[in-house]
C-alpha positions as CSV (number, residue, x, y, z in Angstrom):
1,X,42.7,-86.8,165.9
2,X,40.3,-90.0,167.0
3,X,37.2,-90.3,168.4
4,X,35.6,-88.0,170.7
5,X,33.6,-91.1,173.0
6,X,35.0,-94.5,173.7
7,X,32.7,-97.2,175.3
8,X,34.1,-99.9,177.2
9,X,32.9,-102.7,179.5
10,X,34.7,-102.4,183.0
11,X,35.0,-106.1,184.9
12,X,35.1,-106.3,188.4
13,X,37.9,-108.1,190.0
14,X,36.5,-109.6,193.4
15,X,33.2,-110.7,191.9
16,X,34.1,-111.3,188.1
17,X,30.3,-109.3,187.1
18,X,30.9,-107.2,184.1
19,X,29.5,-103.8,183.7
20,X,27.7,-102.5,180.8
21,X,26.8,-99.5,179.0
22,X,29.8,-97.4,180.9
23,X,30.7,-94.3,178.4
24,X,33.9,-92.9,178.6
25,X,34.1,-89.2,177.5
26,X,37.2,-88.2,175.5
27,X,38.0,-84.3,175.1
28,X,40.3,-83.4,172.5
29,X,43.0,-81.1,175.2
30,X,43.5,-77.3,173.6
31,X,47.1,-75.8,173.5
32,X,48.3,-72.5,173.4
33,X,51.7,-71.3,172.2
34,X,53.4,-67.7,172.1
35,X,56.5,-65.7,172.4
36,X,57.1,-63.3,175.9
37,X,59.2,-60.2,175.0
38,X,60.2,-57.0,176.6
39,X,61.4,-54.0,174.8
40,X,61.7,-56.2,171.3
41,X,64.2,-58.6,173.3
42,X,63.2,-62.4,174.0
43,X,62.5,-62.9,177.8
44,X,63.2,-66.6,179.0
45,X,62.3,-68.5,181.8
46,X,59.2,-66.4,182.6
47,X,56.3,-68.5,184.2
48,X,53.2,-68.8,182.3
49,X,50.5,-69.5,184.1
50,X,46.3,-69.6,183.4
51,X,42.9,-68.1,185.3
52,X,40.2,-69.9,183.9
53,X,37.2,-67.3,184.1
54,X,34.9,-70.6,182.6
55,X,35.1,-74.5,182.1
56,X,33.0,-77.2,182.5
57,X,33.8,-80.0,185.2
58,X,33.7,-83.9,184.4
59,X,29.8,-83.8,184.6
60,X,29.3,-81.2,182.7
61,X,28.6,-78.7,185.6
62,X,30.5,-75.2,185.5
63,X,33.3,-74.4,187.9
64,X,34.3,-71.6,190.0
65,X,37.2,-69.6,188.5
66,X,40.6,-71.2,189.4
67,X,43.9,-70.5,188.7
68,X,46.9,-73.0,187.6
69,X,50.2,-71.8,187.9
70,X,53.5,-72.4,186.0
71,X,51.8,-74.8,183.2
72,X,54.9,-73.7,180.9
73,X,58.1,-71.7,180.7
74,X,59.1,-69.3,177.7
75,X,62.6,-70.9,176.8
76,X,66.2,-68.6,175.8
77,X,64.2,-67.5,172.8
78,X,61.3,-66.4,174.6
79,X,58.8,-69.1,172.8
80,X,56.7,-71.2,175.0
81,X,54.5,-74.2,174.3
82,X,50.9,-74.9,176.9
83,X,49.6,-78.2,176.1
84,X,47.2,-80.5,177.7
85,X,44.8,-77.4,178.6
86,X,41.0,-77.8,179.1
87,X,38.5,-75.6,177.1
88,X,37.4,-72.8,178.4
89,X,37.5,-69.1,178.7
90,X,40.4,-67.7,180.7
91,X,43.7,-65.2,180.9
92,X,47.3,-66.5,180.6
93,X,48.5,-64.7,182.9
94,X,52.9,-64.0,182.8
95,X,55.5,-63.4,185.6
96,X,59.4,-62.7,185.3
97,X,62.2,-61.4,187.5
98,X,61.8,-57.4,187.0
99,X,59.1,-57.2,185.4
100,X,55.1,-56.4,185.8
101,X,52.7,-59.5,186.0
102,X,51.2,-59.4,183.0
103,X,47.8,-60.7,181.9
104,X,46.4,-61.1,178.3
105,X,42.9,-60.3,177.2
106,X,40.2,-63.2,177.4
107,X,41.3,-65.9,175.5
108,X,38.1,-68.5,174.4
109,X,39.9,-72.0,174.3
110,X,37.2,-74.7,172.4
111,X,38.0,-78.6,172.4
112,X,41.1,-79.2,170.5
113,X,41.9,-76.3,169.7
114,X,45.4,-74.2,169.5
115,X,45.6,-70.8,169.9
116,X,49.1,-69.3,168.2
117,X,51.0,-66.5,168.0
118,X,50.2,-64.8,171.1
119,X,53.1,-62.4,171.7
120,X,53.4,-61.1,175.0
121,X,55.1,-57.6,175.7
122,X,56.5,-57.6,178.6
123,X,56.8,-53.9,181.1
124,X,59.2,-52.8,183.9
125,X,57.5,-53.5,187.1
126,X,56.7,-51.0,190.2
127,X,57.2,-51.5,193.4
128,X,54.2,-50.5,196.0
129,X,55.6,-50.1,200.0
130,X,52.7,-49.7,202.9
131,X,52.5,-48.8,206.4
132,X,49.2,-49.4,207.8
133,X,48.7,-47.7,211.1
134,X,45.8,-46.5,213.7
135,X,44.3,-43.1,214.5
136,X,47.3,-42.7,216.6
137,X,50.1,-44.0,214.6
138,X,49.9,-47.2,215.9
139,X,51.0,-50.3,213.4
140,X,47.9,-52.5,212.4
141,X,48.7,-55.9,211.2
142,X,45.4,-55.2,208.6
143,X,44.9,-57.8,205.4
144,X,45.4,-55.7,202.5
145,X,43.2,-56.6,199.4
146,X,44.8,-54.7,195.9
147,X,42.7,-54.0,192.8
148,X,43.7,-52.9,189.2
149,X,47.2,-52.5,187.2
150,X,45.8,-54.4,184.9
151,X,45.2,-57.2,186.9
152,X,41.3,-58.8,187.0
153,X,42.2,-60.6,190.0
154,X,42.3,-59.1,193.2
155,X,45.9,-59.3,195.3
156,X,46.2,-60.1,198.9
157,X,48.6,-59.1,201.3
158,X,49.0,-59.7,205.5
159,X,51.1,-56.7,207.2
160,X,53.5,-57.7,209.7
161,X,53.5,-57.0,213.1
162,X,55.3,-53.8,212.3
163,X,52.1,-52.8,210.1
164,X,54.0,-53.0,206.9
165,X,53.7,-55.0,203.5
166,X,54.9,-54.6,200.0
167,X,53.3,-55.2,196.8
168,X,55.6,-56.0,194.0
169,X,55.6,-56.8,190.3
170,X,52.8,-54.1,189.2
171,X,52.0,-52.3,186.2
172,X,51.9,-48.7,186.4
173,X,48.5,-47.2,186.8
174,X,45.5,-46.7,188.9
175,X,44.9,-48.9,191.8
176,X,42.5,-49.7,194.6
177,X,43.4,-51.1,198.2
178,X,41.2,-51.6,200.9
179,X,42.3,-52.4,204.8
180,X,40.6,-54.7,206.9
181,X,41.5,-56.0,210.6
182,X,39.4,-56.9,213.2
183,X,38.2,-53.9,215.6
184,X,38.7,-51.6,212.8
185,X,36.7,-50.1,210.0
186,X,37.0,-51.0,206.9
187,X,39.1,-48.6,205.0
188,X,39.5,-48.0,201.0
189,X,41.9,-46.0,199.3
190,X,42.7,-45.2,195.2
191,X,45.9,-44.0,193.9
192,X,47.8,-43.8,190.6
193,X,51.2,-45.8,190.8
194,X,54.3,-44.6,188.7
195,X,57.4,-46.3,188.1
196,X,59.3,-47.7,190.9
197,X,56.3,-46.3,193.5
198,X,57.4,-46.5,197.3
């Protein structure tokens, strides 16, 4: 609690002029807390991270959709604690050893606010192994761009020289990838993972 604006005068140290009418903009920082589970057990040390879809900059302007990572970590009873967070609009966004990346619906976070209670079900992850070749079996070090299992954010991969590259920590469903390298046409592909896909 306090005020949301502060004024101040600021005093220049070389010349000893103050300055006047300066206003110094306070926001009240948003929280959010939850618990991360997986099959009704409490999963600790998983990284909780944010993608802000919205927020305002210092001037009021709107930003381009960024990413923070590890702003918490769910403790030996699966409870974590985000604090400090700017308002906006955004997913939290989940990762732990063995299991899918997870990503919650859009979460609206106003000035000073706390969202609670947000309990996180964690799933077993899949595992997605690629080859990327030419017309005549020939290995293509292509960048691979991944789309969907339940993920709004696209996920980019380099193959190796050996024209292979792995995607890991992925939810079970339907996915889209698409192959680009230079020389080549651009190439895009939909399938349906299952469990442990290879």
């Amino acid at each position: 609690p306090g005020p949301d604006e502060a004024r101040g005068r600021l005093v220049s140290p070389e010349q000893g002029a103050s300055l006047s009418n300066i206003d110094l903009v306070l926001q009240r920082p948003a929280s959010i807390r939850g618990k991360i589970l997986a099959n009704k057990q409490s999963v600790s040390g998983a990284a909780i991270g944010l993608y802000y879809l919205h927020a305002d900059g210092v001037g009021g302007e709107a930003l381009a959709p960024f990413a923070l990572s590890q702003v918490a970590t769910s403790g030996s009873d699966g409870s974590f604690e985000a604090t400090d967070l700017a308002p906006g609009r955004l997913h939290v966004l989940v990762e732990a050893p063995g299991f899918a990346l997870y990503e919650t619906r859009q979460i609206a976070l106003r000035e000073g606010s706390e969202e609670r209670d947000l309990l996180i079900d964690l799933a077993p992850s899949t595992v997605l192994n690629l080859e990327v070749v030419d017309a005549s079996g020939n290995p293509v070090a292509a960048d691979v761009v991944l789309t969907g299992a339940g993920i709004s954010r696209a996920r980019r991969r380099k193959a190796d020289a050996l024209g292979t590259l792995q995607f890991d920590a992925l939810s079970p469903g339907e996915v889209t990838l698409e192959a680009r390298a230079p020389g080549f046409r651009r190439e895009r592909v939909t399938t349906t993972l299952r469990d442990r896909e290879s």
